[in-house]
C-alpha positions, 0 to 999 in steps of 0.5 A: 685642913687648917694651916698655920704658917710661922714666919721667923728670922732666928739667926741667934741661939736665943730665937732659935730656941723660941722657934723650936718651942714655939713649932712643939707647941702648934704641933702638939698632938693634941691639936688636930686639924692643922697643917704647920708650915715652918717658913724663913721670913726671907723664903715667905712669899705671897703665895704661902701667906695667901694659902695660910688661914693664920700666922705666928710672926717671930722677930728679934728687935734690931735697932728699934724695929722689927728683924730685916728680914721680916720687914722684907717679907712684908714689902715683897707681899703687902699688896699681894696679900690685900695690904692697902694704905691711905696717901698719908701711909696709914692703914686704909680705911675698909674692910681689908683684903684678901688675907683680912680677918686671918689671926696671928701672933706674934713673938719678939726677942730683944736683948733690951728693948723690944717695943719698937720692933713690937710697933712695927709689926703691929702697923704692918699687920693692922694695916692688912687688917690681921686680928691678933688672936694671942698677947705679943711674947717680948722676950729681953735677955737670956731665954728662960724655961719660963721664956720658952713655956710661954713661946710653946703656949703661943704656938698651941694657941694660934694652932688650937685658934685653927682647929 
């Protein structure tokens, strides 16, 4: 069976919201085949990313850049999970590690901006060489219905991806 491995910080009512929606989608019952593994960011450990076959990325935007949380789960994991960067700090060139190739999404909420904390995820996970499967949702401000239609949508896309 497929797993899909949703990696979030939600610590606010606006996130939470998100997740929530984001897990109804990828557990749709019409999706079969795929095993969802519901992960804090601070709990994530190279072990449930190795054993992952995609992954769903949620964030809010703090300051300009991706929740701290989230920026720890990849430090503690990047070079386990076949992260490699040129002497410059740029991704490497290759064919990339052992988590290569895996498809992912990715939500963000900011209250005003969230283009920063897009940035910064996405050089992380170009540089482990994971294929984004889905437009990033940037949420800004109050959660809508529209908000968590699209956060549901994203969810059953990368579920369906593994099916």
């Amino acid at each position: 069976m497929a797993r899909l491995l949703v990696v979030h910080h939600a610590p606010t009512r606006s996130l939470q919201a998100l997740l929530d929606a984001v897990l109804d989608g990828a557990r749709d019952p019409v999706i079969e085949g795929v095993e969802v593994v519901d992960r804090a960011a601070l709990g994530t450990t190279a072990e449930d990313l190795l054993a992952a076959d995609g992954y769903l990325l949620l964030t809010t935007a703090n300051f300009g850049y991706m929740s701290g949380a989230l920026k720890h789960m990849f430090d503690s994991t990047f070079l386990h999970i076949g992260g490699a960067l040129s002497d410059d700090g740029s991704a490497a060139e290759g064919e990339g590690g052992s988590t290569a190739g895996r498809p992912f999404g990715l939500l963000v909420h900011g209250r005003y901006d969230t283009e920063g904390a897009v940035r910064s995820v996405l050089s992380i996970v170009s540089a482990l060489r994971w294929r984004r499967s889905a437009e990033v949702l940037e949420v800004r401000g109050e959660v809508t219905d529209q908000d968590r239609e699209a956060a549901y949508e994203l969810g059953g896309t990368l579920a369906a991806l593994l099916s």
